[in-house]
C-alpha positions in Angstrom: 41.4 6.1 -3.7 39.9 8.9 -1.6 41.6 11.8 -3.6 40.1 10.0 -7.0 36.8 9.5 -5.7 34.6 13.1 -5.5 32.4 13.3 -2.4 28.6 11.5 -3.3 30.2 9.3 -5.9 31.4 5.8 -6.1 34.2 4.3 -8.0 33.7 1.5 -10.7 31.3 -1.5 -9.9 32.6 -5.2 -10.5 30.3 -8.3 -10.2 31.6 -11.6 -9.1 29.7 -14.9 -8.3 28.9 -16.3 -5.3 29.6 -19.5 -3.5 25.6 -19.6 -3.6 24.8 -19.4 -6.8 24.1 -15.7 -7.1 26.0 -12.5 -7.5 27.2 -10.1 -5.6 28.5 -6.5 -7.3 31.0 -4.5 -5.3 32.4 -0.8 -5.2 33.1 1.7 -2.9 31.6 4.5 -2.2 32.6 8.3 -0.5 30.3 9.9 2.1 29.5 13.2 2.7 32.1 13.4 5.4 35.0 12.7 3.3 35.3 8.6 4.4 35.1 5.8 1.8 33.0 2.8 2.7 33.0 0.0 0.9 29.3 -1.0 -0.5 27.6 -4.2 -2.1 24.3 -5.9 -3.5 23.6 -9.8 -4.2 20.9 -10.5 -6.1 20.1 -13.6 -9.0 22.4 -12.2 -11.9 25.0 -9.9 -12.1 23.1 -7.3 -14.4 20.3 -7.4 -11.1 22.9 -7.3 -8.6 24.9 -4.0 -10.2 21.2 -2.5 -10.4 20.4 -3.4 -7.0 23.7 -1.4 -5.7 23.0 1.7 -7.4 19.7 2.0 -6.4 21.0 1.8 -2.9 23.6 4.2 -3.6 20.8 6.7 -4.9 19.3 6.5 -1.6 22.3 6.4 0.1 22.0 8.7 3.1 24.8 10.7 2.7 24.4 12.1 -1.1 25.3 15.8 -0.8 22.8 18.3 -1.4 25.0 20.5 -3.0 25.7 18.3 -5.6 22.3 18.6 -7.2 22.0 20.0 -10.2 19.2 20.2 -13.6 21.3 17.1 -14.9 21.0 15.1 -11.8 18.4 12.6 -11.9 15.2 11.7 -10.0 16.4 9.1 -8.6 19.6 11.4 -6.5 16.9 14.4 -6.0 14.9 11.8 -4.2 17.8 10.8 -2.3 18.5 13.7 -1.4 15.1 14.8 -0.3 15.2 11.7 1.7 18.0 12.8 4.1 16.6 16.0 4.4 13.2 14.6 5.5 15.8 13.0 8.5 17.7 16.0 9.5 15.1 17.9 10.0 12.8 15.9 12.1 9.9 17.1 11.2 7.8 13.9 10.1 7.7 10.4 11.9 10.0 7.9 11.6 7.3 5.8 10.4 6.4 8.3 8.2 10.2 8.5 6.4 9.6 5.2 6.0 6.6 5.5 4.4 8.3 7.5 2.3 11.4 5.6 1.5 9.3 2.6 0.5 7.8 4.9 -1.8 10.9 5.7 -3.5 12.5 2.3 -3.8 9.0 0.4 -5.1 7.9 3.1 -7.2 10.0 5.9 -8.4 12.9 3.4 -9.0 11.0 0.7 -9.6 12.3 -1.4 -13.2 9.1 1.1 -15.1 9.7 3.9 -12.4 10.8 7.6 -14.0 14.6 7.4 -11.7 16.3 7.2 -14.2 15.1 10.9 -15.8 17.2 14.2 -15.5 15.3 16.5 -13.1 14.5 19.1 -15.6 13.8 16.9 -18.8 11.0 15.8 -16.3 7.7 16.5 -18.0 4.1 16.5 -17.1 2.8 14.0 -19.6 6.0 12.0 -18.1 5.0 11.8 -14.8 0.7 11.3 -16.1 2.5 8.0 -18.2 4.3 7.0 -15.0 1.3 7.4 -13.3 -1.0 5.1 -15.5 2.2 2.1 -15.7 1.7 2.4 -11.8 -1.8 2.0 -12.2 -1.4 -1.4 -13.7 0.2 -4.9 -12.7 0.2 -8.1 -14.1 -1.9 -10.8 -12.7 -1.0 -14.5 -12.1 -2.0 -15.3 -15.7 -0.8 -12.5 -17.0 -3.5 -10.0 -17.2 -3.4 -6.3 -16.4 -5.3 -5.6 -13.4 -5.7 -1.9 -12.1 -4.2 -1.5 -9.0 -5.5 2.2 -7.9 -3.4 2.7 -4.7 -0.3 2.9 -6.5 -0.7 5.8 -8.7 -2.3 7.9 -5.4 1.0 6.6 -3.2 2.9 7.5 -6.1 1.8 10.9 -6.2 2.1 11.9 -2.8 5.6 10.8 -2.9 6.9 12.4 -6.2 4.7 15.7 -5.8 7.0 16.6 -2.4 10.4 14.9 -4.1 9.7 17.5 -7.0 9.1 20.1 -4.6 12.2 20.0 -2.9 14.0 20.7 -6.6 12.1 23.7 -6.6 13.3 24.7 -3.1 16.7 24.0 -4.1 16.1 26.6 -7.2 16.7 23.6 -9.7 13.1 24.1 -11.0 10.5 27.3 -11.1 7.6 25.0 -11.0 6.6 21.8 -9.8 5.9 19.6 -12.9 3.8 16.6 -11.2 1.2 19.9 -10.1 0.0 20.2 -13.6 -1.4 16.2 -13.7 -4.2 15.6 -12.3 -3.6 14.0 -8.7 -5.0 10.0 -9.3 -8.2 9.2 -7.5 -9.0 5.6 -6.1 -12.9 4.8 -6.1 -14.4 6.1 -2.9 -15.4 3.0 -0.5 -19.3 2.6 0.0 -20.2 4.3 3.1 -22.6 2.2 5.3 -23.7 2.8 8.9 -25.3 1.3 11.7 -29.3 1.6 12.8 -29.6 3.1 16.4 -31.1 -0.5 16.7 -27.9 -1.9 16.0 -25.8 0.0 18.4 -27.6 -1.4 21.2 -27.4 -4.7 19.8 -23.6 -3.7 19.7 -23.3 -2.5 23.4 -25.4 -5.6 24.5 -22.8 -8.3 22.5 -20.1 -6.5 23.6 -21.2 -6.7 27.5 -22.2 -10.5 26.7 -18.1 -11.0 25.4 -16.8 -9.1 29.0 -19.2 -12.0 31.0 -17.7 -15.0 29.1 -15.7 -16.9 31.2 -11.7 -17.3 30.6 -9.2 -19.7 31.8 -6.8 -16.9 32.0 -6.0 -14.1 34.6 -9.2 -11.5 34.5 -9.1 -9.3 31.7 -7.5 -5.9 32.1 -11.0 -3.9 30.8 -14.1 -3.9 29.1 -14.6 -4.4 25.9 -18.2 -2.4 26.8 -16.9 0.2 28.2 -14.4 0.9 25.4 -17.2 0.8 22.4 -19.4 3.0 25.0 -17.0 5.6 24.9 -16.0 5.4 21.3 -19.6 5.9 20.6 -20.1 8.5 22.9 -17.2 10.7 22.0 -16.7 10.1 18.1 -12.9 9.7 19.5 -10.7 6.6 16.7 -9.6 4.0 18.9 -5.7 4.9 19.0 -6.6 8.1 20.6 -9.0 6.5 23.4 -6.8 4.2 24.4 -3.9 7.0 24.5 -6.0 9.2 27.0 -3.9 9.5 30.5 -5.7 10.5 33.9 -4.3 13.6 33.3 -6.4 14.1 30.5 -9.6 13.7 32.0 -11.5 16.6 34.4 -14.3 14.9 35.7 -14.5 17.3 38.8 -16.7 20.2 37.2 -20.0 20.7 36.3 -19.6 19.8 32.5 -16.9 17.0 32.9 -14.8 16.9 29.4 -12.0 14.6 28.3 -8.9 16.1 26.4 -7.6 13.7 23.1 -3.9 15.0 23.0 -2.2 11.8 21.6 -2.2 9.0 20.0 -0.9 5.3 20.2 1.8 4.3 17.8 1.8 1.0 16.9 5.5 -0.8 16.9 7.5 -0.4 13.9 11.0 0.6 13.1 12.2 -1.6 16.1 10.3 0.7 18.5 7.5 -0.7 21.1 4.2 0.5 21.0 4.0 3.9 22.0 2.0 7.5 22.9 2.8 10.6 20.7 1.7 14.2 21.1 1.7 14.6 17.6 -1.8 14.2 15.7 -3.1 14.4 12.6 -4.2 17.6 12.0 -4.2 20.9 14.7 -8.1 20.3 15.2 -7.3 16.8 16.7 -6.4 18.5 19.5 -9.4 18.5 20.8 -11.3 19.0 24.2 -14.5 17.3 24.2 -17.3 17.6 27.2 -18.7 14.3 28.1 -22.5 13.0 29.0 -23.3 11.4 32.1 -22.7 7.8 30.9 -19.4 8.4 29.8 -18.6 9.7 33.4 -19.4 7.5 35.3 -17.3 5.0 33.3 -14.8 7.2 33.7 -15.4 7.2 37.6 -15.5 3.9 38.0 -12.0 2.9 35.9 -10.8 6.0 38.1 -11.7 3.9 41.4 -10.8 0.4 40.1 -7.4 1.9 39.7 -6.5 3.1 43.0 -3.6 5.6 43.7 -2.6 6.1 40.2 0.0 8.5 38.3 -1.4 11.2 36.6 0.2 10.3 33.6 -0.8 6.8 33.4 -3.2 5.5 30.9 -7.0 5.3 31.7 -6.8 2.0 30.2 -3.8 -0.2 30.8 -2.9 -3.7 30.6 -2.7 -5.8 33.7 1.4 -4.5 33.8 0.5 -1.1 33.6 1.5 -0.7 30.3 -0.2 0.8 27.1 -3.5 -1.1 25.6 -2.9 -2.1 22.0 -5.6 -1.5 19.6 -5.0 -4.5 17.9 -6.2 -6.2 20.8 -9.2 -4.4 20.9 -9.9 -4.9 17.2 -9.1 -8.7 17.7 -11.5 -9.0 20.5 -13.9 -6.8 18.3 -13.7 -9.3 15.6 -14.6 -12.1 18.2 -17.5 -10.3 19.3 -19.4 -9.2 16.0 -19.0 -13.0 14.8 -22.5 -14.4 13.6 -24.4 -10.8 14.1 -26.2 -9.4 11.6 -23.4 -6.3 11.8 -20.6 -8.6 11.4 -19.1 -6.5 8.5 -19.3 -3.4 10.9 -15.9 -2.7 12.2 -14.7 0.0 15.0 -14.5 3.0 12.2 -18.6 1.9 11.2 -19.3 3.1 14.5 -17.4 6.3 14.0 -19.2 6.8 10.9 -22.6 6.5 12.2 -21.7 8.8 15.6 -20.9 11.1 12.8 -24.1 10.9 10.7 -26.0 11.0 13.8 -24.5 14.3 14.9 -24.8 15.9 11.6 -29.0 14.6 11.7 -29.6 15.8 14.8 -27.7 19.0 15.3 -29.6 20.2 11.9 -32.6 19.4 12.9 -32.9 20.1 16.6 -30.5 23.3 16.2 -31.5 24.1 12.9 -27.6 24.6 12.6 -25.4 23.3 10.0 -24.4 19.8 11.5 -20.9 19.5 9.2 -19.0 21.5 11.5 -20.2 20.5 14.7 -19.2 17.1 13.8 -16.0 18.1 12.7 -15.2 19.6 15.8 -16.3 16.8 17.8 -14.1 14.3 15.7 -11.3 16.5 15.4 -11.2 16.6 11.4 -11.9 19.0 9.0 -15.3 19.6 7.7 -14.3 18.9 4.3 -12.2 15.6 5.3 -15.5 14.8 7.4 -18.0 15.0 4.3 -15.9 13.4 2.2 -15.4 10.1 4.5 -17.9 9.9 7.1 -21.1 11.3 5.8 -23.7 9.3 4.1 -25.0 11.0 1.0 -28.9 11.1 1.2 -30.8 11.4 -1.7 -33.2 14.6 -2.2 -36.8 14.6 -1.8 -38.3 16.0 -5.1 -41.4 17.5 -4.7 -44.7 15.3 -5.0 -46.4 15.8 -8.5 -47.7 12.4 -8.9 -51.4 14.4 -8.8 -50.8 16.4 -11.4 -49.3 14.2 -13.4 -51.9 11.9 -13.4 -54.9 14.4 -13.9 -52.9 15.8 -17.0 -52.7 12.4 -18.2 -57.0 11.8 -18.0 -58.8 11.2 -21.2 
């Protein structure tokens, strides 16, 4: 069977029912190393379950790369793109997942574009499969828009593309010449300075309730104080270590290296070095408050490892953000802020920094901000700052004398 079978092909496919009720479709399959596995899928009806087992030999892990070619479809060059994203190591696990998922619920989705030959792939192709993802049917059969499929399916075909042009399949990248799909931008709304008081005084209200529990491992005040006072996102507070905190000179400054990893893939909650962008990798120099917060966690803790975290649980382990964004959602309940979650208080940080640095440094405040946050300036503008309207200048006088009888 092995010397019928090329490598990255499969021999025929037969469907059989099930003791179940279902079916089950069968064939078997040669890897990339020579070996012949056999391979199934069950689904409702035979026709679903032969489907079902080609679209997981598509994005089977071990389809050569050498085998592609301008007749191979999009649904191989994706698996193939796939396993390169694996060997070489260069994005997340959670982010090949992301990917994958892509893949399977889009690209070969029943109205997906897998089924095309890679260079019969055209532009108003890809803008058609675009607007189909665009739209799903409701409960009662209506099309309702659904605008976070066409942006996820762009992000995942525009790099499956590119890697046909890497392998010299294609000159161009096709899914370049439509224009990327756009999802309405979210209405940007901060908090008063009035209201982050009222914040800091509900969340030191929440620390003195009493529990029937052991004591709790921190302060909910002390972690919205520092988020507030160092535009930092939660995952990367709670990932700082002791080692990443110098609060022995005269301008004391905490360094955001990492982040927590929340569990997925079958692997625990986590720190990473790796960040989103280079300018996350930030040092940032700390007021006085922020210190001595920073002092006092330093003295609760004793003899500690440097490479512990400045906030752990009461095991020594890593805090999880979603506890702090459950016990965040406890606190805000019946406030006037209680649609303000934990990235409305990064927002307004943000806006305050741009006011203030304009007008006290007469500098451009974009940038400073930007550097403080650790994003770009363009990334910053586009999803933290609040757009203010211009003054125009005051005519009303003229107006209204040109206007006299």
């Amino acid at each position: 069977m092995s010397r019928r079978i090329a490598v990255g092909n499969h021999g025929p496919v037969t469907t059989a029912p099930t003791t179940s009720g279902r079916w089950v479709a069968r064939t078997r399959y040669r890897r990339i190393d020579g070996n012949v596995r056999a391979r199934q899928a069950t689904a409702d009806t035979a026709t679903a379950a032969e489907q079902a087992l080609r679209r997981k030999l598509a994005t089977s892990p071990n389809r050569p790369d050498v085998r592609l070619t301008g007749n191979s479809t999009i649904c191989h060059l994706a698996a193939v793109w796939l396993e390169t994203l694996r060997v070489r190591g260069k994005v997340t696990v959670e982010t090949q997942a992301y990917y994958r998922k892509g893949v399977e619920n889009l690209i070969l989705a029943a109205d997906g574009i897998g089924g095309y030959r890679i260079t019969e792939l055209r532009p108003i192709d890809i803008s058609q499969f675009y607007t189909r993802m665009g739209a799903s049917a409701g409960a009662d059969g209506s099309l309702r828009r659904t605008p976070s499929r066409p942006v996820w399916a762009h992000k995942v075909l525009t790099q499956v593309l590119a890697h046909a042009v890497e392998s010299g399949i294609l000159h161009h990248n096709p899914a370049r010449d439509v224009p990327a799909p756009g999802r309405n931008a979210p209405t940007l709304r901060t908090l008063s300075v009035e209201q982050l008081h009222e914040i800091l005084n509900a969340a030191a209200a929440y620390d003195s309730r009493p529990i029937k529990s052991q004591p709790r491992s921190h302060r909910l005040h002390d972690v919205v104080t520092l988020l507030m006072r160092t535009g930092a996102e939660l995952s990367e507070l709670l990932a700082l270590r002791w080692c990443d905190i110098d609060l022995d000179t005269t301008t004391p400054t905490v360094a955001f290296t990492g982040t927590l990893k929340p569990p997925s893939q079958g692997r625990p909650l986590r720190r990473e070095e790796r960040a989103p962008s280079r300018a996350a990798f930030r040092q940032v120099p700390i007021d006085s408050v922020s210190a001595a917060i920073l002092r006092r966690l330093r003295q609760h803790a004793g003899t500690y490892d440097p490479e512990t975290p400045v906030f752990a649980t009461r095991n020594g382990t890593w805090l999880a953000p979603t506890n702090v964004r459950r016990e965040w959602g406890q606190c805000r309940k019946d406030q006037s802020w209680d649609w303000a979650d934990l990235t409305a208080v990064r927002k307004t940080v943000t806006n305050l920094i741009v006011d203030r640095s304009a007008a006290e440094a007469q500098s451009v405040g974009v940038p400073i901000a930007a550097a403080v946050l650790g994003r770009s300036p363009e990334s910053i503008s586009r999803r933290y700052i609040v757009e203010k309207l211009t003054l125009a200048p005051d005519v009303t006088t003229l107006i209204d004398r040109a206007l006299q009888p």
